[in-house]
N, C-alpha and C positions, 0 to 999 in steps of 0.2 A: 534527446532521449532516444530516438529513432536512428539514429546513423550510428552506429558501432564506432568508425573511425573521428566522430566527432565526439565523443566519448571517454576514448580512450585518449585524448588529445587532452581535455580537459582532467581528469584524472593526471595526466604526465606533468601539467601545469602545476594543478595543487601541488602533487607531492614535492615539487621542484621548490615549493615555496615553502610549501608546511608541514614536508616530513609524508612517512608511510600513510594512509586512510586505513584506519582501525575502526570506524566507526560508518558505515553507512546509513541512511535512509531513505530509503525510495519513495516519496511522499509522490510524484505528478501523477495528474489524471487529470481525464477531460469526459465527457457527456457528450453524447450524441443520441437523447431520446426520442422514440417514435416507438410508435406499438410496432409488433414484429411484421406485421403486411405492410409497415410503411417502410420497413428499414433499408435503406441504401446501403450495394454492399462496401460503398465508400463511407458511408459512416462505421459501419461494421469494422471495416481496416481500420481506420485511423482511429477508434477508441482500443482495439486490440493493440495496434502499433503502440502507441504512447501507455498505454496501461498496463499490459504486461510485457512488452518487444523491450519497453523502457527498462521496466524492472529487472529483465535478463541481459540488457547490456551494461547496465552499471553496476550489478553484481559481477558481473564477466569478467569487468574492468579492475574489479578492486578482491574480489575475493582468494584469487591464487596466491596473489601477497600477504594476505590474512594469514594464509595455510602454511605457506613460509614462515613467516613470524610466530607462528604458533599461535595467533589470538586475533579476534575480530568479531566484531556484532553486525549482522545484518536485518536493519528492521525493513520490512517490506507492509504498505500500504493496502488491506484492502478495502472493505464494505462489507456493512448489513447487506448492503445488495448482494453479495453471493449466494445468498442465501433465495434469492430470484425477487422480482419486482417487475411488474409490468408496465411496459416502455423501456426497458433496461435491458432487453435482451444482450445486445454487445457489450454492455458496462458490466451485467451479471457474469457474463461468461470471460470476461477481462478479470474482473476479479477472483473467479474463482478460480483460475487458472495461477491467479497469484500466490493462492493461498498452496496450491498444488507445489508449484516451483519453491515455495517459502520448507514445505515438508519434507521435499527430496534435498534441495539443497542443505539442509537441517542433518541429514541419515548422512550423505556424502564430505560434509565437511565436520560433523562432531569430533572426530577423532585426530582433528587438525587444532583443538583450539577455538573455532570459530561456531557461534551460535549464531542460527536464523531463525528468526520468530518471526511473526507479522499482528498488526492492529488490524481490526475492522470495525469503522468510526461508525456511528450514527450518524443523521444529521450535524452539521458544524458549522459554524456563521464565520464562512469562506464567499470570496466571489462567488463562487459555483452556486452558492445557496441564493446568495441574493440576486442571482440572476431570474431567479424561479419567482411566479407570482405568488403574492401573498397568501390567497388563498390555497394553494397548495401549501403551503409552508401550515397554514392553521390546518389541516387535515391530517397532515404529517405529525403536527403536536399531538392532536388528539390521541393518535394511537401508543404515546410514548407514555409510557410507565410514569417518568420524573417528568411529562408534562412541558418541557422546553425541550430547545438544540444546545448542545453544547459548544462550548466557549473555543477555542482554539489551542487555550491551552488545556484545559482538561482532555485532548488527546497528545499532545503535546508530553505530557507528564507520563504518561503510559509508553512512549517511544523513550524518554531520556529513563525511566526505572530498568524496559531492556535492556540499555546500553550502561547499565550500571554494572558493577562487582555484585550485586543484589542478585542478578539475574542469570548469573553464572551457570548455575545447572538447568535453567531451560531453554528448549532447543524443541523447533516444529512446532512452535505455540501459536494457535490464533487465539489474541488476545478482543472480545467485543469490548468497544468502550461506545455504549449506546444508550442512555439513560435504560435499561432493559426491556426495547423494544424486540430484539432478537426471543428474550424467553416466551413473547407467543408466538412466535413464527413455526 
């Protein structure tokens, strides 16, 4: 995700296999929590790197082809956390940067064919989550509207309705799919 030339290496592959990539999604990401006086500024990099460096070189890779072909979806990944959380300072500021490049890229490529939206998940029962102690995961529920984390595919479905014909005339969309944790934020 972080090396541009390994990137575009892997993009060269697909297509060599499976045709032009009309369809991306930037799903990676990684955590690096600590409150902001504890934060390393190597944690700081490497959730920037992977979180949004990732995000602009696999769009980098595949989107000019999009604008050639005249069509392409680009779903980009972010969080509730954009919206700020404490200990999340580089995961906050990762994301929101996503949701940034998800809007320009949206204005710049509309007129090619090519729409960029992006999701930002709530809670989701991923590694990353069950890394986390239980009781933070029961504190996290509590403040969710619907009371649970969602399923993998319930954000899942939000990423494949972008990438549908459905989805055609939106472009710059952050899509929340968070049982309605975001509406008190």
């Amino acid at each position: 995700m972080t090396d541009t030339v390994s990137v575009h290496r892997v993009v060269e592959a697909i297509e060599s296999r499976q045709g032009p990539v009309d369809i991306l999604v930037n799903n990676a990401g990684i955590i690096r929590d600590r409150m902001f006086h504890n934060l390393s500024i190597e944690d700081w990099r490497e959730v920037l790197e992977v979180n949004l460096t990732g995000t602009f070189n696999c769009s980098r890779a595949v989107i000019d082809g999009m604008a050639e072909r005249g069509f392409g979806r680009v779903i980009n990944t972010s969080s509730i956390s954009s919206l700020g959380n404490p200990g999340q300072a580089n995961y906050a500021a990762a994301k929101t940067g996503v949701i940034g490049l998800t809007r320009t890229l949206a204005l710049e490529y509309a007129p090619y064919g090519v729409t960029v939206n992006c999701i930002a998940p709530g809670a989701t029962k991923t590694e990353m989550t069950r890394s986390l102690p239980s009781d933070a995961i029961e504190r996290f529920i509590r403040k969710i509207p619907m009371k649970r984390i969602a399923e993998p595919e319930e954000i899942a479905v939000a990423h494949l309705f972008l990438a549908s014909k459905e989805a055609r005339y939106m472009t710059g969309q952050v899509l929340f799919v968070d049982g309605g944790i975001s509406i008190g934020f």
